[in-house]
matplotlib code that plots the C-alpha trace (Angstrom):
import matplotlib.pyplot as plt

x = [40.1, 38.5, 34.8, 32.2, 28.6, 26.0, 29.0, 30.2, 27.1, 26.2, 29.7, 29.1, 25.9, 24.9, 23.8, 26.8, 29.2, 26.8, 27.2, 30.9, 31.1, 29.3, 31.2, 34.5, 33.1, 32.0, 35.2, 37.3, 35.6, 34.7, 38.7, 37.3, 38.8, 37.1, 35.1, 33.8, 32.8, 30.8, 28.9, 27.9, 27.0, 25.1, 23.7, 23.1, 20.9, 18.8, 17.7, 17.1, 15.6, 14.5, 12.6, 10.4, 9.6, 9.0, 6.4, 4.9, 4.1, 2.7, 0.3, -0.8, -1.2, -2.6, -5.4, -6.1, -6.5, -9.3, -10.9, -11.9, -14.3, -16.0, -16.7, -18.2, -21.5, -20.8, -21.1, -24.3, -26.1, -25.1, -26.0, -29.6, -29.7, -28.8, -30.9, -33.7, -33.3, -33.0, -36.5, -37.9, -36.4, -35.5, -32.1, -30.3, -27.6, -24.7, -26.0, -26.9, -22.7, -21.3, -23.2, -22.9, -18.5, -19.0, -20.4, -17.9, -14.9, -16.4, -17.6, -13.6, -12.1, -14.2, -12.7, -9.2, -9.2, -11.2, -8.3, -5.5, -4.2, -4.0, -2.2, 0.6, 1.8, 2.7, 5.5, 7.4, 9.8, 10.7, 10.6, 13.7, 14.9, 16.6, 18.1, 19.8, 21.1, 22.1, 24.1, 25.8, 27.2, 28.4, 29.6, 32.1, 33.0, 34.0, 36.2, 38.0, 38.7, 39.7, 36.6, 35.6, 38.6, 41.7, 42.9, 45.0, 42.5, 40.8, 44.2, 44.4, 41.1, 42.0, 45.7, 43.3, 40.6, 43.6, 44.7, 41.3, 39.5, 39.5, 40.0, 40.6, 39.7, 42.7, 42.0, 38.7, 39.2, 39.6, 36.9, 36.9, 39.3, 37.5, 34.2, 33.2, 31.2, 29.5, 27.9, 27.0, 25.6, 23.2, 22.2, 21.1, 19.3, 17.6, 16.4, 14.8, 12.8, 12.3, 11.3, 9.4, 6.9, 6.9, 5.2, 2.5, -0.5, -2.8, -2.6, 0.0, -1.3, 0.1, 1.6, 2.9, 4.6, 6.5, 8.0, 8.9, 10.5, 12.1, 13.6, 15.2, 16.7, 18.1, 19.7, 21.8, 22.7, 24.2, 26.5, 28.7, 28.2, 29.3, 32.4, 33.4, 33.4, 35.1, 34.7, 33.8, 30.7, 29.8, 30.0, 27.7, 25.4, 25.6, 25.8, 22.3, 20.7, 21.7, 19.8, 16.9, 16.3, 16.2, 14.1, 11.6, 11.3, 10.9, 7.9, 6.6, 6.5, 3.1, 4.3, 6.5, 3.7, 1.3, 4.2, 4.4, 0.7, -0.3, -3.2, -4.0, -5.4, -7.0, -4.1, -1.2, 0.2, 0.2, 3.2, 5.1, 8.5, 6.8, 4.9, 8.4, 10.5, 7.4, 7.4, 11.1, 11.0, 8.2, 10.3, 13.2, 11.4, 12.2, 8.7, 8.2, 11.6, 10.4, 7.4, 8.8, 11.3, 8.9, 7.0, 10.1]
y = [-166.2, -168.2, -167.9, -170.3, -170.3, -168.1, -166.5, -165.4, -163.6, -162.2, -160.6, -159.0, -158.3, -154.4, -153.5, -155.4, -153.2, -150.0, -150.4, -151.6, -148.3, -146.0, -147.5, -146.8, -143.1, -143.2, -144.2, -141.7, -138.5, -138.9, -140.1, -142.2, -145.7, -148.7, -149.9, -146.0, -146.0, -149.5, -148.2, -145.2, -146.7, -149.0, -146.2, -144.5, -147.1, -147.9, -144.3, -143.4, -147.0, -149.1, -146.6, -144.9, -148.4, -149.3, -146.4, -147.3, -150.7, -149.9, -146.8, -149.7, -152.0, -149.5, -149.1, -152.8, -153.2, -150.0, -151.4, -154.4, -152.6, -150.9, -154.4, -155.6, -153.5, -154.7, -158.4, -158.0, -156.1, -159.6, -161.4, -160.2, -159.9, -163.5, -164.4, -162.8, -164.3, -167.6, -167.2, -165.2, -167.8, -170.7, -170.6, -173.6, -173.6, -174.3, -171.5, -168.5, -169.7, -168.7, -165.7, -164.7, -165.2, -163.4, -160.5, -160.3, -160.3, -157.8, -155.5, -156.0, -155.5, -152.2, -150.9, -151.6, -149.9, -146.5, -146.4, -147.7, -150.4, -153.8, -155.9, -156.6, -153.2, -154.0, -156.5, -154.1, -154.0, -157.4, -157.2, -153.9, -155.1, -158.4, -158.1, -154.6, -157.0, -159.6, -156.9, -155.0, -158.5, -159.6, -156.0, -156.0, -160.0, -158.3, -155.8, -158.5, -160.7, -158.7, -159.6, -159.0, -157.9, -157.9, -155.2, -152.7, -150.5, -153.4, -154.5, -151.0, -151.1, -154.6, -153.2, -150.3, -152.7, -155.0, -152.0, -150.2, -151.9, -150.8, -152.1, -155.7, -155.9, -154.1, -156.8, -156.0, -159.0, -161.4, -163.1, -161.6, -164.0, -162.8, -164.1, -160.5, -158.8, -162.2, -162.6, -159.0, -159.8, -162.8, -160.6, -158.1, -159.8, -161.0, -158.2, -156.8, -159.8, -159.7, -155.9, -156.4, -159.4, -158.0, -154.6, -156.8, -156.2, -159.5, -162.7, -163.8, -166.5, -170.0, -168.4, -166.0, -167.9, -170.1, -167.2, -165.5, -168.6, -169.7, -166.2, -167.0, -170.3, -168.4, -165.7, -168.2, -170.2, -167.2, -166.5, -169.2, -168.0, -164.3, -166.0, -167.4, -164.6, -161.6, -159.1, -155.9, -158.4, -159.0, -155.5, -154.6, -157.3, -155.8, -152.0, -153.5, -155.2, -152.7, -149.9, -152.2, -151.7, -148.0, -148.4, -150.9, -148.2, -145.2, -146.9, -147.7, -144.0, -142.3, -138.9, -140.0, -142.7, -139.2, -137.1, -139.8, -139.6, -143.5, -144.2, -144.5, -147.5, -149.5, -151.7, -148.7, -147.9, -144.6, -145.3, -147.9, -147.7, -147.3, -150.7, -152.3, -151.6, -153.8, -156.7, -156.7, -156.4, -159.0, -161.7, -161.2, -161.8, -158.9, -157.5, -160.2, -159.6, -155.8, -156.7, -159.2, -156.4, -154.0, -156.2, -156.8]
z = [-27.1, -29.7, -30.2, -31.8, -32.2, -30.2, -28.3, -30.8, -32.5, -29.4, -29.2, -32.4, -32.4, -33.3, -29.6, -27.9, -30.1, -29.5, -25.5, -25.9, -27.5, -25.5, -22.5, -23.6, -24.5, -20.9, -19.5, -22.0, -21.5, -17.8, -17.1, -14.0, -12.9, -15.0, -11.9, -11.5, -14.8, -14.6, -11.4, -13.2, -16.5, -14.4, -12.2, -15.8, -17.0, -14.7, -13.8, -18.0, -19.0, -15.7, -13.5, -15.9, -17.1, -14.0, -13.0, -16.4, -15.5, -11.7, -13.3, -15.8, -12.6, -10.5, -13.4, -14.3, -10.0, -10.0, -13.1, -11.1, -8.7, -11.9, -13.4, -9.7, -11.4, -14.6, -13.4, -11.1, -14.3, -16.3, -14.7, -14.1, -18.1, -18.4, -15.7, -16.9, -20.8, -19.2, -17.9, -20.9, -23.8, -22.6, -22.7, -21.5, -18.5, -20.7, -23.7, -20.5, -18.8, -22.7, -24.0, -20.2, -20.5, -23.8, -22.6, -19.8, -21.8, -24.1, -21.4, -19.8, -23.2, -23.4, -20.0, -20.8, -24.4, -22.4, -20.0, -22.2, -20.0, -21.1, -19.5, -21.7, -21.4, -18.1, -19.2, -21.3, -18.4, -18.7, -22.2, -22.2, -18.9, -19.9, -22.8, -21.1, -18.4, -21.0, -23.6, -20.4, -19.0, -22.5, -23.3, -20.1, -21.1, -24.1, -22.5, -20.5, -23.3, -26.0, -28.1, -30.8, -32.4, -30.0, -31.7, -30.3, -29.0, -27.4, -25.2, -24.3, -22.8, -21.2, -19.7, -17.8, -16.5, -15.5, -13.5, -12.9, -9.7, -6.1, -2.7, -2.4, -6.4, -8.3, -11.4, -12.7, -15.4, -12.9, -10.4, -6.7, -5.1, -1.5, -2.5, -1.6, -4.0, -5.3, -1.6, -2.2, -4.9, -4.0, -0.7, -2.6, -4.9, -1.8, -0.5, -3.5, -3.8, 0.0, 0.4, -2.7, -1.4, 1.8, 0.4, -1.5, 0.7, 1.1, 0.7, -1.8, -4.0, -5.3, -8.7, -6.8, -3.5, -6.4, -8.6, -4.9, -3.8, -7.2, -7.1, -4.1, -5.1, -8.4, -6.4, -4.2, -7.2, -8.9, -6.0, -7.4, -10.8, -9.7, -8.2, -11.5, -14.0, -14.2, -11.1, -13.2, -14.6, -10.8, -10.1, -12.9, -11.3, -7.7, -8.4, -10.4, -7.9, -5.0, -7.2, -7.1, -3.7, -4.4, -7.0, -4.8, -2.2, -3.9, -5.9, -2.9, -2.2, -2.4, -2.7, -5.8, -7.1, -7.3, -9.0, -11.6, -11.6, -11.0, -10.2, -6.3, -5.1, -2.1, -1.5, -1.7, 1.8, 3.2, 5.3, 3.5, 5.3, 8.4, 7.2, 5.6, 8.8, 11.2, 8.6, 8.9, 12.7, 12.7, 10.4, 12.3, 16.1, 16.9, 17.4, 20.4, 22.2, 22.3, 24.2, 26.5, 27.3, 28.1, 30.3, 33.0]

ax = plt.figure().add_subplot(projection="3d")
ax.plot(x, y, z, "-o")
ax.set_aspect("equal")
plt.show()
């Protein structure tokens, strides 16, 4: 296979080849069947890199969300100051609204440097996270086509993925012909994004209701995608995407939010499955067939 262009730098590239690398190492020393050694890798991964990333981000959310009720006080005490210098010099409406903004974001800024939280630390997960996703998926194209080299190692490694699948999937360099795993795939992408919005307590706002639901349109339209492309690239995606629902629910757990020492907070349940399972019950009408049973 012939590459050109951004393909072909990303196939090269120094972390591609260091994850191609460590894979094969993986698959060597373990002496497990390719597709066990992709849902462990994945497995691997996303326990080392994603969760404690994760917990970071909700203990910097958790603090941003407490530092709000400290600046309620902050924001009454300003606003007598301003109202008062309006009265005592003269100040004009427009002069009193910008010193007053001023004084806000410096008061804010002061908060978030005392507890070491700004709110850009919060995005380092996104920031790790999709590259990762990005190098594992070209790493395993790699492995299926040969690439970079095609070398003799590298069509070793292709004979044993060729025979290295399970079930219904014996090629793992070939798509799923079942249609399978990709479905798999976009339904659990869905509930991540489901059991994730349904855990947000309150009212979700506008930003918010469009990233939810432009979530949802990009996990059906990678169903088709996950058809297309290798099946040990779709099973990195699902194995993925299944551990995310792991990873939503156990964040939701108190007992394991304390242990990681996040802050607690007024909008964290107590009993979050508890909470999860009603919303689920709720969505799916169950909730009003239950009464209407018990009342016959």
């Amino acid at each position: 296979m012939v590459m050109t262009g951004i393909w072909k730098k990303l196939s090269e590239c120094p972390p591609v080849e260091f994850v191609q690398n460590s894979l094969i190492s993986l698959h060597s020393s373990t002496g497990l069947p390719w597709w066990a050694t992709i849902v462990l890798a994945t497995v691997m991964t996303r326990s080392i890199v994603t969760i404690p990333l994760s917990c970071y981000q909700v203990y910097i959310t958790a603090k941003l969300h407490n530092l709000k009720y400290e600046m309620e006080d902050i924001v009454k005490e300003l606003k007598k100051e301003t109202n008062l210098a309006v009265r005592q010099f003269k100040w004009t409406e427009d002069y009193a609204r910008s010193v007053y903004n001023r004084s806000l974001n410096t008061q804010w800024n002061k908060l978030i440097v005392r507890d070491n939280c700004h709110p850009m630390k919060g995005a380092i997960l996104v920031i790790v996270q999709i590259p990762l996703w990005v190098i594992l998926s070209i790493t395993l194209r790699n492995l299926c086509y040969m690439l970079p080299h095609g070398d003799t190692a590298a069509q070793i490694t292709y004979l044993e993925m060729a025979v290295g699948g399970f079930a219904w999937i014996s090629n793992l360099t070939y798509p799923d012909p079942t249609f399978i795993l990709p479905v798999l795939y976009g339904l659990s992408n869905l509930a991540v994004i489901e059991i994730h919005h349904m855990l947000k307590v309150g009212e979700h706002n506008k930003t918010q209701k469009y990233v939810t639901n432009f979530m949802r349109c990009l996990s059906i339209a990678l169903v088709p995608v996950a058809a297309y492309i290798p099946s040990c690239i779709t099973l990195y995606w699902t194995t993925s995407s299944l551990f995310g629902i792991f990873q939503n629910l156990l964040l939701a757990c108190p007992k394991f939010r304390r242990l990681m020492r996040i802050p607690k907070t007024d909008v964290e349940l107590e009993h979050p499955y508890t909470y999860l399972f009603e919303k689920i019950r709720s969505r799916l009408g169950l909730q009003k067939e239950l009464e209407r049973m018990k009342k016959l």
